[in-house]
N, C-alpha and C positions, 0 to 999 in steps of 0.2 A: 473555530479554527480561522484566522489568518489568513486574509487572502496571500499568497504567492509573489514574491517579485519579478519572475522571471516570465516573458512573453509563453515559452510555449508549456510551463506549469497552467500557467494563467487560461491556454486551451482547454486543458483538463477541467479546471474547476466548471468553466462555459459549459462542458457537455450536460446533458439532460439523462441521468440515469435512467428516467420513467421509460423511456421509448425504448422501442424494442428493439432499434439496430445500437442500442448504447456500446453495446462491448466491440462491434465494427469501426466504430466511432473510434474508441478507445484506443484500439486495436493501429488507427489509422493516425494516430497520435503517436504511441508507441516507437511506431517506424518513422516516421517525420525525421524530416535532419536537424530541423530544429531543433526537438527533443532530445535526438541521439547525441547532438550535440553539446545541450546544455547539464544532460548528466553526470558525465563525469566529472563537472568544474563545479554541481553546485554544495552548497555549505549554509551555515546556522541554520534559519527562520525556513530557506527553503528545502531542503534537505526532509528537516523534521514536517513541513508541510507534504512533502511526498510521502512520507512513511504512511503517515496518517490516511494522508486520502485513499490510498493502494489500501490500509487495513481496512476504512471504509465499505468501500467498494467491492472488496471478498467480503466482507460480514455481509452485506447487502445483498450477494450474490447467489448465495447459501441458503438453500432454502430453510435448513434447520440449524438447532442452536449448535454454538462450535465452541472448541475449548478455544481460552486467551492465556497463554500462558508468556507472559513478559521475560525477556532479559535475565531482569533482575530475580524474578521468582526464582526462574533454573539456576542460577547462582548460590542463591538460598538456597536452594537443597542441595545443593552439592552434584544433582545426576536428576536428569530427566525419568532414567532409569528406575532410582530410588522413588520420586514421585508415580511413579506409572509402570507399575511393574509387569504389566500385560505390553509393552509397547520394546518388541525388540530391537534393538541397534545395531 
């Protein structure tokens, strides 16, 4: 992945998952005004480097495996529903 253009992305990337206050970390990211601020403006390269790092970081978090069901997949079926028919709406 990409490093980031934007200073307070750029914090994120810095942080150290391994450690055990990572999500306080994150957390203190999150709330920054620099962040709060840079989100709503940003676009292309950065944008998709956020998605990514956020899915990252929930798969990481997780202690067991999780479905990944894309965009596109649910498109292609037409209905989450149709795919997963034990999962009410």
């Amino acid at each position: 992945m990409p490093s980031p253009n934007h200073p307070a992305l750029e914090q994120l990337r810095r942080l150290d998952r391994s450690l055990s206050g990572f999500h306080d970390q994150l957390c203190n990211v999150f709330y920054g005004k620099e962040y709060q601020g840079c989100v709503p403006n940003l676009q292309g390269g950065d944008s998709a480097w956020l998605v990514d790092y956020l899915d990252e970081v929930r798969a990481a978090s997780l202690p067991f495996p999780t479905l990944r069901l894309s965009y596109a997949d649910s498109r292609r079926s037409g209905s989450l529903q149709s795919r997963f028919p034990e999962v009410s709406t």
